[in-house]
Backbone as JSON, one array per atom type, in Angstrom:
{
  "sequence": "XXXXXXXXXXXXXXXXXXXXXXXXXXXXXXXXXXXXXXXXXXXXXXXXXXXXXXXXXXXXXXXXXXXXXXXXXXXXXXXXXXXXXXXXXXXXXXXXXXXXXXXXXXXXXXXXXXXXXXXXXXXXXXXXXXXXXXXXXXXXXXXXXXXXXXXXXXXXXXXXXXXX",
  "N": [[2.26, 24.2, -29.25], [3.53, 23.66, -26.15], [5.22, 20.64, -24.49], [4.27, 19.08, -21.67], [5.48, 17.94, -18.67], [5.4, 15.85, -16.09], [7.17, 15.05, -13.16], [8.21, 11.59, -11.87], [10.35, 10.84, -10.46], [10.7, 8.43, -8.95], [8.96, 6.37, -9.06], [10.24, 4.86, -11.41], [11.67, 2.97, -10.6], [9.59, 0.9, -9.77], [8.33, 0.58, -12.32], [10.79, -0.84, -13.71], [11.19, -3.21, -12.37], [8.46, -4.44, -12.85], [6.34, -7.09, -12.8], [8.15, -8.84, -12.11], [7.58, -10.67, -9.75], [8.75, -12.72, -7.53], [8.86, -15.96, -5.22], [11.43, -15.44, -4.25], [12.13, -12.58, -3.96], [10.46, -11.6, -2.51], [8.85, -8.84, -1.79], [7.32, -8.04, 0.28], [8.11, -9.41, 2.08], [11.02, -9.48, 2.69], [10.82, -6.91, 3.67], [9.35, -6.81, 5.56], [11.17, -8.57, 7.74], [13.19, -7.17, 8.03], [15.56, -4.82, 9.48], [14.96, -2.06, 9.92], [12.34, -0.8, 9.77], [11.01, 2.15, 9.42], [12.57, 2.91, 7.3], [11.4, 0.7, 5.35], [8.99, 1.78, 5.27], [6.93, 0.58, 6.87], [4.5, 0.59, 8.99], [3.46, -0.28, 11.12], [3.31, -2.89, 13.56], [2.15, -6.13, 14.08], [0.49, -9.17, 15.3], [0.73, -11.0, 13.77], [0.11, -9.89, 11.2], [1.65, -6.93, 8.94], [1.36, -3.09, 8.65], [2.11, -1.6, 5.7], [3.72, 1.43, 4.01], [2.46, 1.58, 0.59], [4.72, 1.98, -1.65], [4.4, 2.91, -4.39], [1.55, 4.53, -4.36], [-1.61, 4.48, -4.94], [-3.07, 7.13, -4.08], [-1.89, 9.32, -1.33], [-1.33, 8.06, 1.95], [-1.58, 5.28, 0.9], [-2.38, 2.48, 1.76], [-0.82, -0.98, 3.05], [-1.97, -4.33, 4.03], [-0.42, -7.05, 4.9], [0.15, -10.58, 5.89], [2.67, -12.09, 7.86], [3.77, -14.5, 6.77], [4.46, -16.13, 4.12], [1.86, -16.25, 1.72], [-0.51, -17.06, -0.48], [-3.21, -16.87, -1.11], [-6.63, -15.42, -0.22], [-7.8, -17.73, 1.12], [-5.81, -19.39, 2.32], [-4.89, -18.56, 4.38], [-5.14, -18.57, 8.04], [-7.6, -18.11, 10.72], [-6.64, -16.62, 12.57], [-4.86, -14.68, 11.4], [-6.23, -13.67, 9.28], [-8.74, -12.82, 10.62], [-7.17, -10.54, 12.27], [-5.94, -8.85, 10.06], [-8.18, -8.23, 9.19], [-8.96, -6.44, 11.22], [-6.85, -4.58, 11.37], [-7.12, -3.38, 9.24], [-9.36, -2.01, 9.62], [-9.17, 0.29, 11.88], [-7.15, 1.32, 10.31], [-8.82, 2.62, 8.7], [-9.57, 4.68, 10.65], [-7.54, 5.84, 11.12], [-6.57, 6.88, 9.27], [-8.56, 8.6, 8.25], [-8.58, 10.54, 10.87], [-5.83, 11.43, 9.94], [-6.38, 12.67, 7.22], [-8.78, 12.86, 6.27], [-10.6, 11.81, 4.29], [-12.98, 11.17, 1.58], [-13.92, 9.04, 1.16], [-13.03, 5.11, 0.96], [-10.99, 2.5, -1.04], [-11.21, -0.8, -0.27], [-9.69, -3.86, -0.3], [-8.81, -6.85, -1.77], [-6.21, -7.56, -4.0], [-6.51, -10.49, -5.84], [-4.33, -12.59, -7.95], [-2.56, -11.75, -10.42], [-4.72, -11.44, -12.79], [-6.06, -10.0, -11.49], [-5.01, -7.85, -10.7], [-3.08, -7.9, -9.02], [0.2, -6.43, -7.9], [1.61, -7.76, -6.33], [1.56, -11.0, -6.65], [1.9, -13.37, -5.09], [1.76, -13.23, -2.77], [-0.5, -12.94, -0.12], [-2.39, -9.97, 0.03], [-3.56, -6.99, 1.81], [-4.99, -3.77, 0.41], [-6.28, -0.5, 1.89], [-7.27, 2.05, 0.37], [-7.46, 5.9, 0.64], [-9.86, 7.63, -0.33], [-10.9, 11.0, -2.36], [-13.15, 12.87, -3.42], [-12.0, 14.53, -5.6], [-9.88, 13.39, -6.54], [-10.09, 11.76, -9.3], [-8.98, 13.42, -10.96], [-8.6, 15.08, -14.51], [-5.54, 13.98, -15.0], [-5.19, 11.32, -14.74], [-7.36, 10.05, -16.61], [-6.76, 10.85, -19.05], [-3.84, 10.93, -18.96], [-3.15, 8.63, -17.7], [-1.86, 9.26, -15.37], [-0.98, 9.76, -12.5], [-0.75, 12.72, -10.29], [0.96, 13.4, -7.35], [0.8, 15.04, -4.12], [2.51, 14.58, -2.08], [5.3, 12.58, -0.41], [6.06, 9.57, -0.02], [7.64, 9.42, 2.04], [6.94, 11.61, 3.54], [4.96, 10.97, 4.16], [4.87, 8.28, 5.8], [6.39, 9.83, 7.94], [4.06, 11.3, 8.91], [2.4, 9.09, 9.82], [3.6, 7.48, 11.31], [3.75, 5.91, 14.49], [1.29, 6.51, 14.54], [-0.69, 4.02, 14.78], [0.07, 2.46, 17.11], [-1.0, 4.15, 18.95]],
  "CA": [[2.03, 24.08, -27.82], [4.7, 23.2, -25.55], [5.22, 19.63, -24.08], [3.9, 19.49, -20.67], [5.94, 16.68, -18.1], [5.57, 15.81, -14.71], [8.22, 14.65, -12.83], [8.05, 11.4, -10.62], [11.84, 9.55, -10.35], [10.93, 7.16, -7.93], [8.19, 5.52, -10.28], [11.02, 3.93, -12.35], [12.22, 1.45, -9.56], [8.61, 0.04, -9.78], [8.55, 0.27, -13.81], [11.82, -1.73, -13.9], [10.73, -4.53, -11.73], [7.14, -4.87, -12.89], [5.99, -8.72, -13.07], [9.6, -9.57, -11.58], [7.18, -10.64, -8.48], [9.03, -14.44, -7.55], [8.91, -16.04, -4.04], [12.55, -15.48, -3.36], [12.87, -11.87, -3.55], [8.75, -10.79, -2.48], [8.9, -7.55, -0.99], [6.61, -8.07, 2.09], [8.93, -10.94, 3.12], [12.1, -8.75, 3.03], [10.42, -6.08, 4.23], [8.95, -7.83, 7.29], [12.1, -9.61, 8.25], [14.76, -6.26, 7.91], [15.02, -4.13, 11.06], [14.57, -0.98, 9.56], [10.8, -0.09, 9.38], [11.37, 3.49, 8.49], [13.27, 2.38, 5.75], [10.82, 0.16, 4.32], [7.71, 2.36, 5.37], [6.46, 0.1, 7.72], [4.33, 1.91, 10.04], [2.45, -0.91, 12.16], [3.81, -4.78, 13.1], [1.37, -6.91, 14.93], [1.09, -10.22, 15.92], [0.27, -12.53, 12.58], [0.59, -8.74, 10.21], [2.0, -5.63, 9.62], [0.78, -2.3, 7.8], [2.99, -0.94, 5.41], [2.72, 2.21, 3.31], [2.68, 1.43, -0.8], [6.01, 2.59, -2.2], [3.9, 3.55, -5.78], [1.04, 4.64, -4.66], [-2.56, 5.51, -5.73], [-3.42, 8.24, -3.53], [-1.74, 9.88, -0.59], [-2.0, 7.52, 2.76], [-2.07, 4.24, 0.94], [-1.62, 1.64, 3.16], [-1.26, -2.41, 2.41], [-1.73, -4.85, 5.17], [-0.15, -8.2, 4.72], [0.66, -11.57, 6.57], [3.89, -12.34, 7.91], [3.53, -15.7, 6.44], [4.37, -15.81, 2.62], [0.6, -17.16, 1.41], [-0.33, -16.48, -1.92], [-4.45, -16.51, -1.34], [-7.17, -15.38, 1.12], [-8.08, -19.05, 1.47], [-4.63, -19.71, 2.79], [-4.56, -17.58, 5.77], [-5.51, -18.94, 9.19], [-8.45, -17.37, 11.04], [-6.27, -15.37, 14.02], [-4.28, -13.62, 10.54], [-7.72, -13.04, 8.78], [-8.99, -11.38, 11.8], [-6.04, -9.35, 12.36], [-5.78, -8.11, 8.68], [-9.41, -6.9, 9.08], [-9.05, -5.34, 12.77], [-5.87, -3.32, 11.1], [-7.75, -2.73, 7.9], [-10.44, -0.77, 10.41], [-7.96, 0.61, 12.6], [-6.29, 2.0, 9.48], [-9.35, 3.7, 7.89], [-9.59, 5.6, 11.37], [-6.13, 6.69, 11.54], [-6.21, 7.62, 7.94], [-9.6, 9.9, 8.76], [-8.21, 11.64, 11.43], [-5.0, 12.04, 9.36], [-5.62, 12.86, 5.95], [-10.04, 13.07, 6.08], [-10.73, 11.9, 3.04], [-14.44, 11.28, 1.74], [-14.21, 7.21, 1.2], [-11.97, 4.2, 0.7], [-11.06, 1.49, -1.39], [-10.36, -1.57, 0.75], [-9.62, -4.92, -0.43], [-7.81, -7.49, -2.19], [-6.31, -8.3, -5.74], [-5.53, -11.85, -5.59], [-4.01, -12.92, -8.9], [-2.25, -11.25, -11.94], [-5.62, -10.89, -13.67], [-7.22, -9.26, -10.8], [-4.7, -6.41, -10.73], [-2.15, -7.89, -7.97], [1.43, -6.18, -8.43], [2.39, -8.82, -5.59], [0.82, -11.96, -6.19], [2.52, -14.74, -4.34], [1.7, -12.76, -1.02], [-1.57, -11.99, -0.31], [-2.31, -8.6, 0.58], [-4.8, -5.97, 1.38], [-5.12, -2.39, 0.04], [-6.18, 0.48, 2.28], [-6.72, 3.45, -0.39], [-8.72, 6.7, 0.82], [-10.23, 8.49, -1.75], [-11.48, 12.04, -2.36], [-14.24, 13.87, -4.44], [-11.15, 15.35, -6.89], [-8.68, 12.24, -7.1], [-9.71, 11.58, -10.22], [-9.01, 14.8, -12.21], [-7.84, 14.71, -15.7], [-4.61, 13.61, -15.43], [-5.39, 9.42, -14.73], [-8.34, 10.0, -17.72], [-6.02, 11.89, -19.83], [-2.56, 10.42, -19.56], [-2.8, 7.02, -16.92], [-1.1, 9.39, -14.5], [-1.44, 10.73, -11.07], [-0.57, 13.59, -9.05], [0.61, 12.81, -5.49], [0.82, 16.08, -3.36], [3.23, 14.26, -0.65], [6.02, 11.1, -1.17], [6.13, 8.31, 0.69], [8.47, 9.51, 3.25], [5.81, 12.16, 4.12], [3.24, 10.44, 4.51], [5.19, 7.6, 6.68], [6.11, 10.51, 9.38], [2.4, 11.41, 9.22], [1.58, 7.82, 9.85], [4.76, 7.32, 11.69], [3.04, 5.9, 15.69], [-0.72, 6.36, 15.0], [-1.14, 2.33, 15.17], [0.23, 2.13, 18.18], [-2.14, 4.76, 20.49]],
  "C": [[3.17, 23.27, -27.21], [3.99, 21.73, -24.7], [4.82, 19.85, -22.58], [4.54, 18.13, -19.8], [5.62, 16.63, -16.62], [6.04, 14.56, -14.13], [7.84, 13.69, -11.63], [8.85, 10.25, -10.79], [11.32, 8.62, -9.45], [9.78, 5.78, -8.44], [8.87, 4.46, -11.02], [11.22, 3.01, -11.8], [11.18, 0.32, -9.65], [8.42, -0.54, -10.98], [9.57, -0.91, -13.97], [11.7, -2.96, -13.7], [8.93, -4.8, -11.86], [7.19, -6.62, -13.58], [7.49, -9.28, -13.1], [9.03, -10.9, -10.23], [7.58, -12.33, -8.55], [8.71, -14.35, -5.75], [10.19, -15.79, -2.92], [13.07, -13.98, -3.4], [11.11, -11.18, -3.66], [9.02, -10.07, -1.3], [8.03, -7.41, 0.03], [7.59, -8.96, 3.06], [10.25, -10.27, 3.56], [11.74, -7.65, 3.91], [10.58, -5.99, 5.36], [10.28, -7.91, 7.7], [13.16, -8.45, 8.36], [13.9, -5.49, 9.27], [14.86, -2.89, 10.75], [13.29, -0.45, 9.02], [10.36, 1.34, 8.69], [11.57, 3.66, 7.3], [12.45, 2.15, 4.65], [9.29, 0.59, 4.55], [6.7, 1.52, 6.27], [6.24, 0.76, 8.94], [3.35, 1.01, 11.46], [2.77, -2.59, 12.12], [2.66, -5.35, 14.52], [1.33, -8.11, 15.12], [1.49, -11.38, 14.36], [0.28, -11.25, 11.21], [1.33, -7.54, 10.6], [1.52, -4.96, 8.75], [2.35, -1.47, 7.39], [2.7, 0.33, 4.29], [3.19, 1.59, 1.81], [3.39, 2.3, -0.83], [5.25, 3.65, -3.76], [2.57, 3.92, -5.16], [-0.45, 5.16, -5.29], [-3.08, 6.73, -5.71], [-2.45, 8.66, -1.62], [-2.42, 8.71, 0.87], [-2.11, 6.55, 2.25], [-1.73, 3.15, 1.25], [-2.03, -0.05, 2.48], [-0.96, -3.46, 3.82], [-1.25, -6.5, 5.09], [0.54, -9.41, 5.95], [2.23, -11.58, 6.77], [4.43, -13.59, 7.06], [3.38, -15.77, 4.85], [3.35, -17.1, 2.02], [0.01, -16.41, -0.22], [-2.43, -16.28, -2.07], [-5.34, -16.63, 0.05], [-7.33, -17.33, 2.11], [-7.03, -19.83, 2.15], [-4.34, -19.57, 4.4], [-5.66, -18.28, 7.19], [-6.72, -18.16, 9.94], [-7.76, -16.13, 11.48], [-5.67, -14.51, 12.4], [-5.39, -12.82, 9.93], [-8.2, -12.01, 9.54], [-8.16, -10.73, 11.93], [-5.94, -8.68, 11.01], [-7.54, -7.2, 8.81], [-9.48, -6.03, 10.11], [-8.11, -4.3, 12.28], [-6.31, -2.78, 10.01], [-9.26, -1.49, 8.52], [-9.73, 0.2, 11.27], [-7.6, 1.82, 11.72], [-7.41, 3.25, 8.57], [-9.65, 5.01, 9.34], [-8.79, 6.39, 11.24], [-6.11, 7.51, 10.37], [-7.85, 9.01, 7.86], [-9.5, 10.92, 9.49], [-6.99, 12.37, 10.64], [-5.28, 12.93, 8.04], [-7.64, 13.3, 5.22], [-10.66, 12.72, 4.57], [-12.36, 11.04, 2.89], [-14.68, 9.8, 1.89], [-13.25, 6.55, 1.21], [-12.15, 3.03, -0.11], [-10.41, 0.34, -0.73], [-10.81, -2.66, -0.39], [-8.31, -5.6, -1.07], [-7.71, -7.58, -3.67], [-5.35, -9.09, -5.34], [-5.63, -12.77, -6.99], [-3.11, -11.9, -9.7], [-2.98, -10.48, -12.53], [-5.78, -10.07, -12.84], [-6.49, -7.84, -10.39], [-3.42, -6.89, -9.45], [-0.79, -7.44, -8.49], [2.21, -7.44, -7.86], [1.97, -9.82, -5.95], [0.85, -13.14, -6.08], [2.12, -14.61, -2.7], [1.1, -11.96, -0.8], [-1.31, -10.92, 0.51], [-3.48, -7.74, 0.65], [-4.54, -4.4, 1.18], [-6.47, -1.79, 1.13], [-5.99, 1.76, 1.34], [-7.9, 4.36, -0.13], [-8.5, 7.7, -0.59], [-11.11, 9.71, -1.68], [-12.11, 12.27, -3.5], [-13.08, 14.12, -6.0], [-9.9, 14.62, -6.99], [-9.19, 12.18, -8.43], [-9.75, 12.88, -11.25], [-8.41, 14.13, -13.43], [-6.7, 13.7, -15.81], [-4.87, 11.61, -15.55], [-6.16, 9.77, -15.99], [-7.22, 10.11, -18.63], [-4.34, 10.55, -20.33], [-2.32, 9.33, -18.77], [-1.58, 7.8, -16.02], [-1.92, 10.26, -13.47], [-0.28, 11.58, -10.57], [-0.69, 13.41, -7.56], [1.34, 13.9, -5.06], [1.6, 15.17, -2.43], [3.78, 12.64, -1.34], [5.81, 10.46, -0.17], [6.65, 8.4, 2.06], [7.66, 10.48, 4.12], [5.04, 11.73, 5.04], [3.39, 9.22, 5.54], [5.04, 8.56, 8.27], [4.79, 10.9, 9.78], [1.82, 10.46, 10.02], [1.93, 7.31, 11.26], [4.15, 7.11, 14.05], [2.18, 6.03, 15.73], [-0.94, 4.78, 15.17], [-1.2, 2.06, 16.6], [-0.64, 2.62, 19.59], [-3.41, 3.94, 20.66]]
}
Protein backbone atom coordinates (compact mmCIF):
# COMPACT_ATOMS: atom_id res chain seq x y z
CA UNK A 1 0.00 0.00 0.00
CA UNK A 2 1.28 3.23 -0.99
CA UNK A 3 2.31 6.02 1.52
CA UNK A 4 -0.35 8.50 1.79
CA UNK A 5 1.04 12.50 2.72
CA UNK A 6 -0.61 15.58 3.12
CA UNK A 7 0.96 18.57 2.43
CA UNK A 8 0.97 21.63 4.92
CA UNK A 9 4.49 23.92 4.48
CA UNK A 10 3.50 26.56 6.59
CA UNK A 11 3.17 24.18 9.75
CA UNK A 12 7.01 24.04 9.96
CA UNK A 13 7.51 27.79 11.00
CA UNK A 14 5.35 26.83 14.08
CA UNK A 15 7.23 23.28 14.54
CA UNK A 16 10.58 25.13 14.55
CA UNK A 17 9.73 27.65 17.13
CA UNK A 18 7.65 25.50 19.45
CA UNK A 19 8.31 26.38 23.32
CA UNK A 20 10.71 29.27 21.95
CA UNK A 21 7.69 31.45 23.61
CA UNK A 22 10.13 34.34 25.71
CA UNK A 23 8.90 37.90 26.59
CA UNK A 24 11.17 39.58 24.13
CA UNK A 25 10.14 38.17 20.96
CA UNK A 26 5.98 37.19 22.00
CA UNK A 27 4.11 37.29 18.96
CA UNK A 28 0.99 39.29 20.10
CA UNK A 29 3.38 42.09 21.17
CA UNK A 30 5.06 42.33 17.70
CA UNK A 31 2.13 41.74 16.14
CA UNK A 32 0.13 44.49 17.89
CA UNK A 33 2.78 47.10 17.62
CA UNK A 34 3.74 46.52 13.47
CA UNK A 35 1.55 48.49 11.06
CA UNK A 36 0.74 45.86 8.87
CA UNK A 37 -2.45 44.01 10.09
CA UNK A 38 -2.93 42.11 6.92
CA UNK A 39 0.34 40.88 7.30
CA UNK A 40 0.00 39.61 10.65
CA UNK A 41 -3.79 38.55 10.24
CA UNK A 42 -5.07 40.96 12.42
CA UNK A 43 -8.57 41.49 11.63
CA UNK A 44 -10.00 43.68 14.66
CA UNK A 45 -7.93 46.44 17.07
CA UNK A 46 -9.92 47.92 19.84
CA UNK A 47 -9.36 49.91 22.62
CA UNK A 48 -7.45 47.64 25.51
CA UNK A 49 -7.48 44.30 22.52
CA UNK A 50 -7.28 43.13 19.26
CA UNK A 51 -8.59 39.88 17.36
CA UNK A 52 -6.21 38.13 15.45
CA UNK A 53 -6.58 35.06 13.26
CA UNK A 54 -4.27 31.82 14.57
CA UNK A 55 -1.43 31.39 12.09
CA UNK A 56 -1.65 27.22 12.92
CA UNK A 57 -4.85 26.73 13.31
CA UNK A 58 -7.45 24.20 14.60
CA UNK A 59 -10.26 24.73 12.40
CA UNK A 60 -11.05 27.23 9.69
CA UNK A 61 -12.01 30.88 11.29
CA UNK A 62 -9.90 30.54 14.38
CA UNK A 63 -9.66 33.57 16.00
CA UNK A 64 -7.45 34.59 19.34
CA UNK A 65 -8.26 37.70 21.21
CA UNK A 66 -5.52 39.15 23.29
CA UNK A 67 -4.52 42.29 25.43
CA UNK A 68 -2.38 44.89 24.20
CA UNK A 69 -0.63 44.77 27.45
CA UNK A 70 1.96 41.86 27.70
CA UNK A 71 0.15 39.98 30.97
CA UNK A 72 0.82 36.54 31.39
CA UNK A 73 -2.65 35.56 33.45
CA UNK A 74 -6.43 36.25 33.52
CA UNK A 75 -5.90 37.61 37.03
CA UNK A 76 -3.63 40.23 35.60
CA UNK A 77 -5.87 41.99 33.30
CA UNK A 78 -7.79 45.08 34.41
CA UNK A 79 -11.60 45.00 34.32
CA UNK A 80 -12.16 47.58 31.05
CA UNK A 81 -9.54 44.67 29.09
CA UNK A 82 -11.57 41.71 30.64
CA UNK A 83 -14.70 43.20 29.43
CA UNK A 84 -13.46 43.97 26.12
CA UNK A 85 -11.91 40.46 25.51
CA UNK A 86 -15.39 39.04 26.29
CA UNK A 87 -17.55 41.73 24.22
CA UNK A 88 -15.02 40.69 21.14
CA UNK A 89 -15.11 37.06 22.11
CA UNK A 90 -19.21 37.50 21.45
CA UNK A 91 -18.90 39.73 18.67
CA UNK A 92 -16.58 37.14 17.12
CA UNK A 93 -18.82 34.05 17.52
CA UNK A 94 -21.47 36.22 15.49
CA UNK A 95 -19.28 37.20 12.77
CA UNK A 96 -17.91 33.75 12.58
CA UNK A 97 -21.83 32.37 12.28
CA UNK A 98 -22.75 34.49 9.68
CA UNK A 99 -19.37 33.72 8.01
CA UNK A 100 -18.47 30.28 8.17
CA UNK A 101 -22.05 28.72 10.25
CA UNK A 102 -20.63 26.32 12.07
CA UNK A 103 -22.62 24.11 14.70
CA UNK A 104 -20.61 25.27 18.09
CA UNK A 105 -17.47 26.78 19.55
CA UNK A 106 -14.68 26.34 21.69
CA UNK A 107 -14.03 29.58 23.58
CA UNK A 108 -11.58 30.11 26.20
CA UNK A 109 -8.30 30.22 27.71
CA UNK A 110 -5.07 28.04 28.17
CA UNK A 111 -3.16 29.79 30.74
CA UNK A 112 0.07 27.91 31.37
CA UNK A 113 2.32 25.33 29.52
CA UNK A 114 0.42 22.50 31.23
CA UNK A 115 -2.88 23.76 30.23
CA UNK A 116 -2.04 23.66 26.52
CA UNK A 117 -0.87 27.49 26.03
CA UNK A 118 1.49 27.74 22.81
CA UNK A 119 1.83 31.50 24.10
CA UNK A 120 2.12 31.61 27.65
CA UNK A 121 3.58 34.85 28.83
CA UNK A 122 0.53 36.64 27.07
CA UNK A 123 -2.66 35.77 28.00
CA UNK A 124 -4.98 34.98 25.38
CA UNK A 125 -8.33 33.78 24.32
CA UNK A 126 -9.28 31.17 21.68
CA UNK A 127 -12.32 31.62 19.46
CA UNK A 128 -12.55 28.03 17.65
CA UNK A 129 -15.96 27.12 15.75
CA UNK A 130 -16.54 23.70 15.42
CA UNK A 131 -18.58 21.39 13.16
CA UNK A 132 -20.39 17.92 13.37
CA UNK A 133 -17.32 16.40 10.91
CA UNK A 134 -14.12 18.28 12.29
CA UNK A 135 -13.10 15.49 13.86
CA UNK A 136 -12.80 12.84 11.09
CA UNK A 137 -10.12 10.31 11.10
CA UNK A 138 -7.32 12.13 10.33
CA UNK A 139 -6.67 14.03 14.15
CA UNK A 140 -7.70 10.18 15.65
CA UNK A 141 -5.57 8.51 13.18
CA UNK A 142 -2.45 10.54 12.60
CA UNK A 143 -2.64 13.99 15.18
CA UNK A 144 -3.44 15.78 11.92
CA UNK A 145 -5.92 18.08 10.44
CA UNK A 146 -7.35 19.03 7.27
CA UNK A 147 -7.91 22.79 6.77
CA UNK A 148 -10.07 23.45 3.57
CA UNK A 149 -8.84 27.32 3.45
CA UNK A 150 -5.20 29.06 4.76
CA UNK A 151 -4.96 31.75 6.76
CA UNK A 152 -4.88 34.33 4.15
CA UNK A 153 -8.40 33.10 3.16
CA UNK A 154 -9.93 33.16 5.86
CA UNK A 155 -8.40 36.78 6.91
CA UNK A 156 -10.16 38.33 3.57
CA UNK A 157 -13.31 36.51 4.75
CA UNK A 158 -12.88 38.11 8.10
CA UNK A 159 -11.13 41.01 6.59
CA UNK A 160 -13.92 44.34 8.06
CA UNK A 161 -16.68 42.22 9.72
CA UNK A 162 -15.54 43.73 13.31
CA UNK A 163 -15.89 46.87 12.31
CA UNK A 164 -19.90 47.00 10.96
Amino acid sequence: MASQRIWAPWRLEYVKGAGKDSDDDCIFCVKSEADDDEANLIVHRGEHCFVILNKFPYTNGHLMIAPYDHLASIADLDPETLAEMMALSQHAVGVLDEKYEPHGYNVGFNQGRVAGAGVEHHIHMHVVPRWGGDTNFMPVLADTRVMPQTPDQTYELLRGTFDA
